[in-house]
N, CA, C and O atoms as a GROMACS GRO file, in nm:
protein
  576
    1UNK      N    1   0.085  -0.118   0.000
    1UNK     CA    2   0.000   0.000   0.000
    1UNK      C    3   0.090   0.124   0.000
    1UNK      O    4   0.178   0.142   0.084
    2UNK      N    5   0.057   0.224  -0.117
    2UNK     CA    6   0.094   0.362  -0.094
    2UNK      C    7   0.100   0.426   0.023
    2UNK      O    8  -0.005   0.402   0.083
    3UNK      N    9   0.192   0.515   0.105
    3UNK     CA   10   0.157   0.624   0.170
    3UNK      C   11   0.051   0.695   0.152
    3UNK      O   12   0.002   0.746   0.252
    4UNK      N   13  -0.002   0.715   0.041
    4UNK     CA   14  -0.085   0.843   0.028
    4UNK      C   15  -0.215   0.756   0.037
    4UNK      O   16  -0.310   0.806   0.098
    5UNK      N   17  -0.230   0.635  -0.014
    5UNK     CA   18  -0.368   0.499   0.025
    5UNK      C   19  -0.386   0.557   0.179
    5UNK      O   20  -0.463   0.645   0.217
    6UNK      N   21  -0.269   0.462   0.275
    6UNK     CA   22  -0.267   0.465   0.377
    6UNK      C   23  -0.301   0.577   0.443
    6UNK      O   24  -0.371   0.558   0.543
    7UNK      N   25  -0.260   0.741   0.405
    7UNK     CA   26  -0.309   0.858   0.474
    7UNK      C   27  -0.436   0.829   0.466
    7UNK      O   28  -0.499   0.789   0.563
    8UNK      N   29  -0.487   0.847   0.346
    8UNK     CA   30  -0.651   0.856   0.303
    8UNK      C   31  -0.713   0.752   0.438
    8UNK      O   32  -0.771   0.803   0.533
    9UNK      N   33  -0.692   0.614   0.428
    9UNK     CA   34  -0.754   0.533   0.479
    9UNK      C   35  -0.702   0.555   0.672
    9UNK      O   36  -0.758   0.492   0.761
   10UNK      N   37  -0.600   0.645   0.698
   10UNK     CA   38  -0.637   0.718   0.849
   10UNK      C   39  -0.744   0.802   0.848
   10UNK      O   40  -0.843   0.786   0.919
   11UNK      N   41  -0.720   0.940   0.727
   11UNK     CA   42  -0.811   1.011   0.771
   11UNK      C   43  -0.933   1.009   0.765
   11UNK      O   44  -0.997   1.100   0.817
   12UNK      N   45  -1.015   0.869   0.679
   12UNK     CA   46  -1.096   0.866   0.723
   12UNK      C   47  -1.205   0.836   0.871
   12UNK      O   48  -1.326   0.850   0.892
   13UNK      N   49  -1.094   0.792   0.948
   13UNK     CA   50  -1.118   0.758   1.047
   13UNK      C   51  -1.096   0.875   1.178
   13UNK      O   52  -1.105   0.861   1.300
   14UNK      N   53  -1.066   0.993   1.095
   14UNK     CA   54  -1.056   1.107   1.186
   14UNK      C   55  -0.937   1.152   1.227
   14UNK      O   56  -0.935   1.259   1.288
   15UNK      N   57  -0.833   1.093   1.205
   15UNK     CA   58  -0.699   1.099   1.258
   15UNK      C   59  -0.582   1.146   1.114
   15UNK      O   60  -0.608   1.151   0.994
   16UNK      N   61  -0.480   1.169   1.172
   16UNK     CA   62  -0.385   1.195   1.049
   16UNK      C   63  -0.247   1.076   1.075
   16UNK      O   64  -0.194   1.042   1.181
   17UNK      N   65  -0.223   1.042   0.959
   17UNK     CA   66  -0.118   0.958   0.961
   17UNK      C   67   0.018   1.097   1.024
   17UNK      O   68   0.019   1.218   1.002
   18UNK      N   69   0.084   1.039   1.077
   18UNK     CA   70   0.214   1.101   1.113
   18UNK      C   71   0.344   1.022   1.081
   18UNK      O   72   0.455   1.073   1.072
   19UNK      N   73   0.314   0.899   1.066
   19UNK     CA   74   0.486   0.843   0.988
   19UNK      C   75   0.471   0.667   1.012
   19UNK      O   76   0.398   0.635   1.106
   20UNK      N   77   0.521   0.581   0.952
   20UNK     CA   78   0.573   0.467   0.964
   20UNK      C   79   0.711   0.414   1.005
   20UNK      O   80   0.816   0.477   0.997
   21UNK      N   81   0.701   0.324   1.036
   21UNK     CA   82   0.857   0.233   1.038
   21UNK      C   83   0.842   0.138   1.047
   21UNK      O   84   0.731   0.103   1.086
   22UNK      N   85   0.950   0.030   1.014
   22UNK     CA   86   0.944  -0.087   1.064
   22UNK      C   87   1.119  -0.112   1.126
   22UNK      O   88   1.230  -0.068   1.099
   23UNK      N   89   1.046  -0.230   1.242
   23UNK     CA   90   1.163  -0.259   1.321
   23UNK      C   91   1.187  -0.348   1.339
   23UNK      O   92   1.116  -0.424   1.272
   24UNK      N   93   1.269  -0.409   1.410
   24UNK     CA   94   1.297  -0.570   1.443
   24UNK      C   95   1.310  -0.571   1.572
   24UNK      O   96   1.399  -0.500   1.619
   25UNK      N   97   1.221  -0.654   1.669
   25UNK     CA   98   1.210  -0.642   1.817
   25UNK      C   99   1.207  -0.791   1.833
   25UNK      O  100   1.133  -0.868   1.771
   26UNK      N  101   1.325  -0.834   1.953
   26UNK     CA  102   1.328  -0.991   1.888
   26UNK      C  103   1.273  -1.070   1.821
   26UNK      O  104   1.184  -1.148   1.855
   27UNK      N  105   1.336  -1.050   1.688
   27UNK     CA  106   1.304  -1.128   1.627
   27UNK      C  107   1.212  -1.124   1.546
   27UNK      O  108   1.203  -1.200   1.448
   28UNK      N  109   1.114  -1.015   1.582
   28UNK     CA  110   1.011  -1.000   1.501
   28UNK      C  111   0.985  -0.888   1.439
   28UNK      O  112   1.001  -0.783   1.501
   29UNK      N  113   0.925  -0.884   1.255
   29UNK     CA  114   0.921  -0.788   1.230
   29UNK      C  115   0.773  -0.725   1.282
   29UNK      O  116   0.664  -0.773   1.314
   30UNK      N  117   0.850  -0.554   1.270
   30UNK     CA  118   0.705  -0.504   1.324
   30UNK      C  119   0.626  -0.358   1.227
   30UNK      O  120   0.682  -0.250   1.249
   31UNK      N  121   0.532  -0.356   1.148
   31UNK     CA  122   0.540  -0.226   1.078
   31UNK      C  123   0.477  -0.158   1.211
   31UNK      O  124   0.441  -0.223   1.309
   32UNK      N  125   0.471  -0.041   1.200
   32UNK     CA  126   0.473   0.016   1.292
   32UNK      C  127   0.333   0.212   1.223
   32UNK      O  128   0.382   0.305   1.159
   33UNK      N  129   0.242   0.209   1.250
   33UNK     CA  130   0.164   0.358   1.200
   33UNK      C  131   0.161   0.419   1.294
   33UNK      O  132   0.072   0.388   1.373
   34UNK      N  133   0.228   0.503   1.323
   34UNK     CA  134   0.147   0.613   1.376
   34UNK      C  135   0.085   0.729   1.350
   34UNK      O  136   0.109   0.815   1.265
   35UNK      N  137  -0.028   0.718   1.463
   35UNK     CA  138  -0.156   0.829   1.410
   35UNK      C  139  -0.114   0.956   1.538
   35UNK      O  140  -0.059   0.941   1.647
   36UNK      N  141  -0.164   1.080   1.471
   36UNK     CA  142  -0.177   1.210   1.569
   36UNK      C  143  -0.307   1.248   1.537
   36UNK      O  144  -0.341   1.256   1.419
   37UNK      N  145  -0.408   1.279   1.658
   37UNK     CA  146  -0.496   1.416   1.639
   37UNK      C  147  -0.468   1.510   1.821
   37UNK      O  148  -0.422   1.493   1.934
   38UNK      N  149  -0.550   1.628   1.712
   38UNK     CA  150  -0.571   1.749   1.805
   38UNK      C  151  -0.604   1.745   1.956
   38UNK      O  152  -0.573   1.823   2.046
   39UNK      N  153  -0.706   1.582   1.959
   39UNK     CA  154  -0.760   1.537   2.088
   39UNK      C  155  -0.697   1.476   2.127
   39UNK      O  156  -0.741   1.453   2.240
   40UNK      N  157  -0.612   1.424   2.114
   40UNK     CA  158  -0.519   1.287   2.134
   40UNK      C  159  -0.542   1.151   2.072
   40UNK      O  160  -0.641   1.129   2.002
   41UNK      N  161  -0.447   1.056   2.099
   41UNK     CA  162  -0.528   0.927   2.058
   41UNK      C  163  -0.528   0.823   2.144
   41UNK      O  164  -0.417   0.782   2.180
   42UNK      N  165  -0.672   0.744   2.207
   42UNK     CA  166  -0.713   0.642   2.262
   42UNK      C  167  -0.651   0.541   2.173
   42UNK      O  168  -0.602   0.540   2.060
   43UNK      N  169  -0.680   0.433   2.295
   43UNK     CA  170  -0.647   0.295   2.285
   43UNK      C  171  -0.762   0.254   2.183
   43UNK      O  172  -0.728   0.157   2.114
   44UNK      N  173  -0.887   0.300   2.157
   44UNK     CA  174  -1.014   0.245   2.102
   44UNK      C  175  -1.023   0.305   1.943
   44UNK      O  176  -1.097   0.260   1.856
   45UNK      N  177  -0.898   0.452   1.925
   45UNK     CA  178  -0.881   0.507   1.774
   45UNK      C  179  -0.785   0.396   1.746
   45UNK      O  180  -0.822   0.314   1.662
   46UNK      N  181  -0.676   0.381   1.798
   46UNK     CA  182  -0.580   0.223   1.768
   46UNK      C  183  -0.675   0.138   1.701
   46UNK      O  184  -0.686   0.117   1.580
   47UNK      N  185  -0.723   0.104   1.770
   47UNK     CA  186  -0.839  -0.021   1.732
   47UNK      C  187  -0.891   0.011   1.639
   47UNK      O  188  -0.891  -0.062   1.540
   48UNK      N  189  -0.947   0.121   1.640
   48UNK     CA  190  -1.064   0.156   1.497
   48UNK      C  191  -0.963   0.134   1.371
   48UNK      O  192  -0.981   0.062   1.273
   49UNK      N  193  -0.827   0.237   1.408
   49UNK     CA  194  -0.759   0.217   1.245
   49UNK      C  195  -0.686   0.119   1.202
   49UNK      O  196  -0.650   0.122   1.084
   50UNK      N  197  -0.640  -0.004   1.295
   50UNK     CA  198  -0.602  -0.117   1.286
   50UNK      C  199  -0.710  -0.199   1.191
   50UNK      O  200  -0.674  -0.262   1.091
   51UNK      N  201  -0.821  -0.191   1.229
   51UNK     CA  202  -0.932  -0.284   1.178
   51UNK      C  203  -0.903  -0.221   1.059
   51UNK      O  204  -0.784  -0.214   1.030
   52UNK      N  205  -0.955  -0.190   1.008
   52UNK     CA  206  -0.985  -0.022   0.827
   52UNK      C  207  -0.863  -0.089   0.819
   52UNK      O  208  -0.883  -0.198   0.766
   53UNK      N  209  -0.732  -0.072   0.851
   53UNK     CA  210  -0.625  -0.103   0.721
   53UNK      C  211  -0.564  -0.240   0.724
   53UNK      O  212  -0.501  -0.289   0.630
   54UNK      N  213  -0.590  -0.307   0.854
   54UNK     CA  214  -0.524  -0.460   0.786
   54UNK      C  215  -0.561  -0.519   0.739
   54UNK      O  216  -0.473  -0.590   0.690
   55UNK      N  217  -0.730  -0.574   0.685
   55UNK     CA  218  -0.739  -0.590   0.590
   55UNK      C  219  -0.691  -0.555   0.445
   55UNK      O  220  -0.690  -0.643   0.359
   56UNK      N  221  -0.659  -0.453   0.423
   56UNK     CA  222  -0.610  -0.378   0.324
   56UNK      C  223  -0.464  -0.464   0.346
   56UNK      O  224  -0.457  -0.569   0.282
   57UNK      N  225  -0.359  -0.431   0.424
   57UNK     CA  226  -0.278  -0.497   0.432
   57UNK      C  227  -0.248  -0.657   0.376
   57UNK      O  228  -0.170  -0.691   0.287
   58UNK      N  229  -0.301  -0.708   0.425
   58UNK     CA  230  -0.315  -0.851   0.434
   58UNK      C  231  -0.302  -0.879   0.269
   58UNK      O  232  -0.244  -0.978   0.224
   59UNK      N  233  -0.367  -0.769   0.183
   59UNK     CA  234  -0.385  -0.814   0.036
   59UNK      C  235  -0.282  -0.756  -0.036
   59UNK      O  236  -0.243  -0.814  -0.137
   60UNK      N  237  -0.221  -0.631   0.003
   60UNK     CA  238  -0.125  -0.565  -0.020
   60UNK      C  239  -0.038  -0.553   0.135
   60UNK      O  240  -0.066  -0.471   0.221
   61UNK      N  241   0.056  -0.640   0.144
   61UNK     CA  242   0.143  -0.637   0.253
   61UNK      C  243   0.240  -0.481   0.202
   61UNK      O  244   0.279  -0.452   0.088
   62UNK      N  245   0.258  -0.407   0.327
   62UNK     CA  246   0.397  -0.270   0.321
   62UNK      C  247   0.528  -0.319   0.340
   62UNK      O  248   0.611  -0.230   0.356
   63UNK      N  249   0.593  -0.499   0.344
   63UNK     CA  250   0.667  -0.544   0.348
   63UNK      C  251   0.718  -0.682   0.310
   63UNK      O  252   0.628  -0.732   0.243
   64UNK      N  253   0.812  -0.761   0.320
   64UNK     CA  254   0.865  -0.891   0.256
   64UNK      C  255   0.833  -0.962   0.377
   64UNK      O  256   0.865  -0.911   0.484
   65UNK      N  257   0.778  -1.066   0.372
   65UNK     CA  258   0.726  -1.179   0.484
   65UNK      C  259   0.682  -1.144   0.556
   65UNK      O  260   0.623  -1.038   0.538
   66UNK      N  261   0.680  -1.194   0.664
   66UNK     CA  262   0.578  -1.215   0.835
   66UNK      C  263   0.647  -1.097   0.907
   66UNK      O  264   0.761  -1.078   0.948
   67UNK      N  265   0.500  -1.005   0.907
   67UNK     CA  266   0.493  -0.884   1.041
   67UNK      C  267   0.398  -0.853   1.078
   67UNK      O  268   0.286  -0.876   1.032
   68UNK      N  269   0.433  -0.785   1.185
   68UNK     CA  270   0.294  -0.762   1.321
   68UNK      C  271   0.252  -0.586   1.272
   68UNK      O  272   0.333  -0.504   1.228
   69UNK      N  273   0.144  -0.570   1.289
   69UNK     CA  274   0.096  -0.468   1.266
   69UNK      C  275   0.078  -0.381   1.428
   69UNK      O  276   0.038  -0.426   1.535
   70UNK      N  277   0.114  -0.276   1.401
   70UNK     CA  278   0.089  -0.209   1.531
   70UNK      C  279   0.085  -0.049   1.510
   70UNK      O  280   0.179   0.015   1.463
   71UNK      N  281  -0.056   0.014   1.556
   71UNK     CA  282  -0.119   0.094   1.564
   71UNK      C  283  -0.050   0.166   1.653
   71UNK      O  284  -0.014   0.103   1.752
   72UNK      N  285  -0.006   0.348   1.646
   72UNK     CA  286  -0.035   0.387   1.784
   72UNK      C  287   0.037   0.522   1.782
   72UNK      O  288   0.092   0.574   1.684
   73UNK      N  289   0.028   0.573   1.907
   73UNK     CA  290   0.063   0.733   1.907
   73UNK      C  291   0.222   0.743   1.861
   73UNK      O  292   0.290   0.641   1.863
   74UNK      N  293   0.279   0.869   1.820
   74UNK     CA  294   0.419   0.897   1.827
   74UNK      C  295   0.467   0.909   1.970
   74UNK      O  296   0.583   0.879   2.000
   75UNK      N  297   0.393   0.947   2.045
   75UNK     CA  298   0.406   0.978   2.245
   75UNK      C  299   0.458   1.129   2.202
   75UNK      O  300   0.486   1.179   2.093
   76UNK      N  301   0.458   1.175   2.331
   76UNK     CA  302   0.512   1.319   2.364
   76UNK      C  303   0.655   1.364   2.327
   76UNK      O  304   0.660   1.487   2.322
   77UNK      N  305   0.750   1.316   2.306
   77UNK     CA  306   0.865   1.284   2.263
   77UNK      C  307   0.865   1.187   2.142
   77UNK      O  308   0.852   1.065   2.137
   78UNK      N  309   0.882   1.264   2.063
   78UNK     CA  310   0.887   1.169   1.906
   78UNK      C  311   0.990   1.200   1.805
   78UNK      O  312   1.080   1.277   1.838
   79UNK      N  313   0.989   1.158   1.708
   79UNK     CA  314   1.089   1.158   1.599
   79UNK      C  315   1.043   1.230   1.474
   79UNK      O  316   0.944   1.198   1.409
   80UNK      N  317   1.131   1.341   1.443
   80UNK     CA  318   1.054   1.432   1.267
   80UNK      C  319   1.139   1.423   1.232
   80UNK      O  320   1.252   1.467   1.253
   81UNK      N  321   1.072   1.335   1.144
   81UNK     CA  322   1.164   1.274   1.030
   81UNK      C  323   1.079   1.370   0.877
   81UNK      O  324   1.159   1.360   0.784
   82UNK      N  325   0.994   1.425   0.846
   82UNK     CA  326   0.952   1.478   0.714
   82UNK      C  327   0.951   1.638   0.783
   82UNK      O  328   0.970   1.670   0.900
   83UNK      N  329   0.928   1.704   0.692
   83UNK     CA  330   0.868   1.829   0.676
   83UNK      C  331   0.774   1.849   0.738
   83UNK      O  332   0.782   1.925   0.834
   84UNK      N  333   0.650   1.783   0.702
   84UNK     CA  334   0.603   1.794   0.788
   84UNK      C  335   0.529   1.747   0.906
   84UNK      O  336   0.416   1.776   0.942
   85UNK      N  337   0.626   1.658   0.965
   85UNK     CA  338   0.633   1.636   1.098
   85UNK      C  339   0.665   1.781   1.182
   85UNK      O  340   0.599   1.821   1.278
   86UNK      N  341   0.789   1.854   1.117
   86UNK     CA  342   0.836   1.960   1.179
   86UNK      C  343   0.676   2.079   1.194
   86UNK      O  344   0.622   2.105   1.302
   87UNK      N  345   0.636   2.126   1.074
   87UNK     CA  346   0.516   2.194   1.074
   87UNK      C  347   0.426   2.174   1.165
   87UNK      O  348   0.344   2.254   1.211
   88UNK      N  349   0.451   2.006   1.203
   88UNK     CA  350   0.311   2.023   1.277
   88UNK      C  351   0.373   2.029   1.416
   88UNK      O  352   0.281   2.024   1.497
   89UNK      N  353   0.487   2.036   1.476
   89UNK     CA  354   0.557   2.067   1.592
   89UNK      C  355   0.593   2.197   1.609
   89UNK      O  356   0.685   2.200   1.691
   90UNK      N  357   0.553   2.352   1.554
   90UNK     CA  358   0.579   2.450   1.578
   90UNK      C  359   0.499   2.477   1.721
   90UNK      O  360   0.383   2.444   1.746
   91UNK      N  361   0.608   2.556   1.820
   91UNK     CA  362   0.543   2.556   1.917
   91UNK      C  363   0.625   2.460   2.014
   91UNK      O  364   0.653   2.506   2.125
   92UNK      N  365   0.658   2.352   1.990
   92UNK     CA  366   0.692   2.234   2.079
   92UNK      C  367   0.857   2.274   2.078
   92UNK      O  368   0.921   2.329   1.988
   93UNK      N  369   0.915   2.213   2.253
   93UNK     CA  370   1.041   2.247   2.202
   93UNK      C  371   1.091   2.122   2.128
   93UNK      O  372   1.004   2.034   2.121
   94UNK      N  373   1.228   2.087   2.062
   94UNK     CA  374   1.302   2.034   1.988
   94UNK      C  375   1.461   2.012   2.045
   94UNK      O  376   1.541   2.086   2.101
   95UNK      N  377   1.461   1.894   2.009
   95UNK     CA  378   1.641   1.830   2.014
   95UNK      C  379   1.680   1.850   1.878
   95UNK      O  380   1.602   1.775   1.819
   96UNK      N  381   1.771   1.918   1.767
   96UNK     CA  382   1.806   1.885   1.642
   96UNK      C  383   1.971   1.889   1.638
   96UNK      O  384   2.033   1.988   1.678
   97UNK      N  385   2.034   1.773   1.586
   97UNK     CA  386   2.155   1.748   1.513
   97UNK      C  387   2.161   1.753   1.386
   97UNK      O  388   2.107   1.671   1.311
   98UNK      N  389   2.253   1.886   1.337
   98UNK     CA  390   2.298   1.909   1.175
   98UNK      C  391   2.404   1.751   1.142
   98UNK      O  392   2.451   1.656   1.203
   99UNK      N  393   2.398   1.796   1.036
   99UNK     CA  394   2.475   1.648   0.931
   99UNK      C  395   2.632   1.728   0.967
   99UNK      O  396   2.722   1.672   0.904
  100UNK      N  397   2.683   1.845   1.054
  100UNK     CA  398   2.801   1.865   1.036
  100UNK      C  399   2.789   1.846   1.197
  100UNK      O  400   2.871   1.921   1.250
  101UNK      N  401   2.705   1.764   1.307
  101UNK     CA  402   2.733   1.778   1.429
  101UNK      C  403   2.687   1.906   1.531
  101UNK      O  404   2.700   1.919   1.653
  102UNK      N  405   2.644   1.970   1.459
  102UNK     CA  406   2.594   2.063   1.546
  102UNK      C  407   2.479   2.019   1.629
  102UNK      O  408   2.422   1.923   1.577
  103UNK      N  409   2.436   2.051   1.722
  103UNK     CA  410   2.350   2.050   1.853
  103UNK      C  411   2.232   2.161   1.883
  103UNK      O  412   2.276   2.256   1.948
  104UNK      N  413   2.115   2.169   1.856
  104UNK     CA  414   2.033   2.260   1.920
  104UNK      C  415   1.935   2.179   1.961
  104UNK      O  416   1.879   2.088   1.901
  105UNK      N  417   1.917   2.233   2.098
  105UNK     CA  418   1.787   2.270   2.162
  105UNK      C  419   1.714   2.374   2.192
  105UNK      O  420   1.760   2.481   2.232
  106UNK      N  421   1.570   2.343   2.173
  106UNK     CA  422   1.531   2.495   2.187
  106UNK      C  423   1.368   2.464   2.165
  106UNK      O  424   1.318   2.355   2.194
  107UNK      N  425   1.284   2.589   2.103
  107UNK     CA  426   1.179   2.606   2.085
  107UNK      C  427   1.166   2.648   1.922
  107UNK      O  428   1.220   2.747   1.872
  108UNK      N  429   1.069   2.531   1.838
  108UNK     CA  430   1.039   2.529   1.705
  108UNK      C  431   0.944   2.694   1.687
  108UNK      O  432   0.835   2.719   1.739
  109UNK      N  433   0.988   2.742   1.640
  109UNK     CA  434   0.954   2.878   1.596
  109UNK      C  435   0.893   2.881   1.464
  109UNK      O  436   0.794   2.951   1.486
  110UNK      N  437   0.890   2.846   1.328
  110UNK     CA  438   0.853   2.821   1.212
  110UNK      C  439   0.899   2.771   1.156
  110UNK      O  440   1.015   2.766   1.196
  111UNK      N  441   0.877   2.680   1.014
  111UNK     CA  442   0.894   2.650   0.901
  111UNK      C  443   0.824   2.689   0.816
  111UNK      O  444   0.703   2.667   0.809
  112UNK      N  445   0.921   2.784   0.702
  112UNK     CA  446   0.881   2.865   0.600
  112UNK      C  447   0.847   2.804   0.480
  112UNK      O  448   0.852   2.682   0.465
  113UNK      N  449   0.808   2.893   0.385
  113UNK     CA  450   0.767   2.786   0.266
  113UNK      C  451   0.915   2.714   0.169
  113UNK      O  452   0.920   2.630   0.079
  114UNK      N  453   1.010   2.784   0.232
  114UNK     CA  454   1.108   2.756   0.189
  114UNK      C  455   1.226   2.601   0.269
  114UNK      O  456   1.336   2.554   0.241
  115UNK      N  457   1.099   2.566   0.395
  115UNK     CA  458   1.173   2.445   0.434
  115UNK      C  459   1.286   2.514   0.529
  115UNK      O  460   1.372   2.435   0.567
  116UNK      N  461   1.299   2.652   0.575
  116UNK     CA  462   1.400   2.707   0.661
  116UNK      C  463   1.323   2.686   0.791
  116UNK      O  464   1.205   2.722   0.791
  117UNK      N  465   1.370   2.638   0.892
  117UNK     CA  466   1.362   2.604   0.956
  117UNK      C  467   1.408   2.701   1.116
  117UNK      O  468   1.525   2.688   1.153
  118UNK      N  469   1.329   2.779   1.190
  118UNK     CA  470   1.370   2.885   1.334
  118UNK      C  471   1.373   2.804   1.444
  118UNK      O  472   1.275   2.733   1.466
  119UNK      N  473   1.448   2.802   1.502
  119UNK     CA  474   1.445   2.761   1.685
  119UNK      C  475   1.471   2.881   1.751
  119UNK      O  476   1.520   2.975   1.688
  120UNK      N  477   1.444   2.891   1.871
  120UNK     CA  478   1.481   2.985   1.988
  120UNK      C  479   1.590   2.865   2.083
  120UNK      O  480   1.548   2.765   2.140
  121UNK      N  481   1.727   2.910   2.079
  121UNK     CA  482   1.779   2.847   2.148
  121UNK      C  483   1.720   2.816   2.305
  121UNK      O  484   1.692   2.912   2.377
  122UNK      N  485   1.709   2.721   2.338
  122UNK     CA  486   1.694   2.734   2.526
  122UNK      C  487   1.830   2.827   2.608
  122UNK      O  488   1.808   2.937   2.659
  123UNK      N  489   1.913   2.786   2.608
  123UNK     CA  490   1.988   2.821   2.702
  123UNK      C  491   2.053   2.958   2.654
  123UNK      O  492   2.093   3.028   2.747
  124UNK      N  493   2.074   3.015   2.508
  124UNK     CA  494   2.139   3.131   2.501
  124UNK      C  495   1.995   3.237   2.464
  124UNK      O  496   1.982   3.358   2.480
  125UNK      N  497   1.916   3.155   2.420
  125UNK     CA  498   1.782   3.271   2.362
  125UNK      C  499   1.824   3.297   2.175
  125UNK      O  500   1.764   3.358   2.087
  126UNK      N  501   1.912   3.243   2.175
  126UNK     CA  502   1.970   3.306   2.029
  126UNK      C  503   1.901   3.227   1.940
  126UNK      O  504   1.890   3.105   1.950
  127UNK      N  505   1.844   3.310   1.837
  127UNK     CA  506   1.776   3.254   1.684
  127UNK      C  507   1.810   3.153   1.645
  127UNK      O  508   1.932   3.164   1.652
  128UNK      N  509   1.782   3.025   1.595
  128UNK     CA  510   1.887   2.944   1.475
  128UNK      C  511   1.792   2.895   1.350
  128UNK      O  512   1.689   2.830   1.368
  129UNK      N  513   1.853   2.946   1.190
  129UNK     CA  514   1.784   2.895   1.093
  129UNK      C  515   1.845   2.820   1.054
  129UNK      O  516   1.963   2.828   1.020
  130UNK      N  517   1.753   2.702   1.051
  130UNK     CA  518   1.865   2.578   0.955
  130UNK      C  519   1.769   2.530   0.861
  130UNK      O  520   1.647   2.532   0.882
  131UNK      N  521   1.838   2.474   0.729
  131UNK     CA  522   1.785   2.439   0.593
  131UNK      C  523   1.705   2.287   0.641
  131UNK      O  524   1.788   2.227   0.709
  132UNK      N  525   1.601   2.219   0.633
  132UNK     CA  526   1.584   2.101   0.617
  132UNK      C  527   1.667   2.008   0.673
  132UNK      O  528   1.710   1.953   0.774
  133UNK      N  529   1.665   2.024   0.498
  133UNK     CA  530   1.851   1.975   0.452
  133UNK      C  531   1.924   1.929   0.511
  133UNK      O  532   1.947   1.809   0.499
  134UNK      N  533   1.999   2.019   0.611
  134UNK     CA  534   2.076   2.049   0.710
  134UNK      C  535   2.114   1.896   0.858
  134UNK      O  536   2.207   1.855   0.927
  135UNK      N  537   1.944   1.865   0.829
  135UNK     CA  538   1.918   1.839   0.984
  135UNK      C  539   1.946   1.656   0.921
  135UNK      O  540   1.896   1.612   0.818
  136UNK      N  541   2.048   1.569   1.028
  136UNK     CA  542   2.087   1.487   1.053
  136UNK      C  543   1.943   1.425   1.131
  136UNK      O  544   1.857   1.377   1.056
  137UNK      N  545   1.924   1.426   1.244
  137UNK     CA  546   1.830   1.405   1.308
  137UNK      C  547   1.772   1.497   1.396
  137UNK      O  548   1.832   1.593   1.444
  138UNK      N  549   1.634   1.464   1.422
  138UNK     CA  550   1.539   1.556   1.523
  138UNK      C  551   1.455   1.514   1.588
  138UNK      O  552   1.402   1.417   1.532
  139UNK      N  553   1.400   1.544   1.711
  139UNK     CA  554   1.284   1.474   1.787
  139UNK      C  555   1.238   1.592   1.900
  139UNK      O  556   1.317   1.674   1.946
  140UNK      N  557   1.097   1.584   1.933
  140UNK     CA  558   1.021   1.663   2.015
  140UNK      C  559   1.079   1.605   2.139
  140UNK      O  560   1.123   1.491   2.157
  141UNK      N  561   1.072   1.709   2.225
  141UNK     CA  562   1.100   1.705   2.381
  141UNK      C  563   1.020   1.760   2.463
  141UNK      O  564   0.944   1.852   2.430
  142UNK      N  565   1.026   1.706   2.590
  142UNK     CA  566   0.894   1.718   2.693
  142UNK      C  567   0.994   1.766   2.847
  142UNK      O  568   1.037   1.673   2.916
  143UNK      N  569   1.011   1.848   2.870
  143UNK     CA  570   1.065   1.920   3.001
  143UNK      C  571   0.970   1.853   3.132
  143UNK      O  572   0.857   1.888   3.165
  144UNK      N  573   1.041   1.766   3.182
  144UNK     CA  574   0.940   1.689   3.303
  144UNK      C  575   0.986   1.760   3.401
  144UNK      O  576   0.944   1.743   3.516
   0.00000   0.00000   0.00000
């Protein structure tokens, strides 16, 4: 199944796809959806969008042999990995590592139409624009 199948067949169920993966957890493969909404997501939206797409699955597998399907939130601390993952984290603060090693934390400030990317540093207050591009890895953070 397409990504763009698979969005369709979240949002009909009220929710927005936010990203896939698959992993290997002993031994087993696992695809992995997760859904985001505005309200959050129950254990019983899991359920709802599990049902709606494994069937679909089952006829069009998203992988080579035997895996477990598993429904479920990104949690409060997650991984942006697209564009717009980032978009929809403005507001939230952020961990990001550039591809040359650089380090920010801070507060997601915008993404422009140009994919430039603002933080508010935490600890100095200072601006930082970085390209996309740029970013090695990134993930939302939760100040406990």
């Amino acid at each position: 199944m397409d990504r763009e199948t698979l969005k369709s067949l979240v949002e009909n169920c009220g929710v927005e796809l936010y990203d896939t993966e698959v992993v290997t957890e002993n031994g087993r493969k696992i695809y992995r959806v997760y859904i985001t909404s505005k309200d959050g997501i129950s254990l019983d939206k899991c359920e709802e969008v599990t049902k709606v797409i494994s069937p679909i699955l089952d006829t069009n597998p998203p992988i080579e042999g035997q895996y477990y399907l598993e429904v479920s939130s990104p949690g409060v601390e997650r991984k942006l990995r697209s564009i717009e993952n980032f978009k929809a984290s403005i507001g939230e603060l952020v961990k990001v590592q550039t591809h040359e090693n650089e380090k920010i934390k801070g507060k997601l400030l915008k993404v422009d139409e140009d994919d430039k990317i603002l933080i508010r540093e935490e600890k100095s207050g200072e601006l930082k624009e970085l390209d996309y591009e740029d970013i090695e890895k990134a993930r939302t953070y939760y100040k406990w």
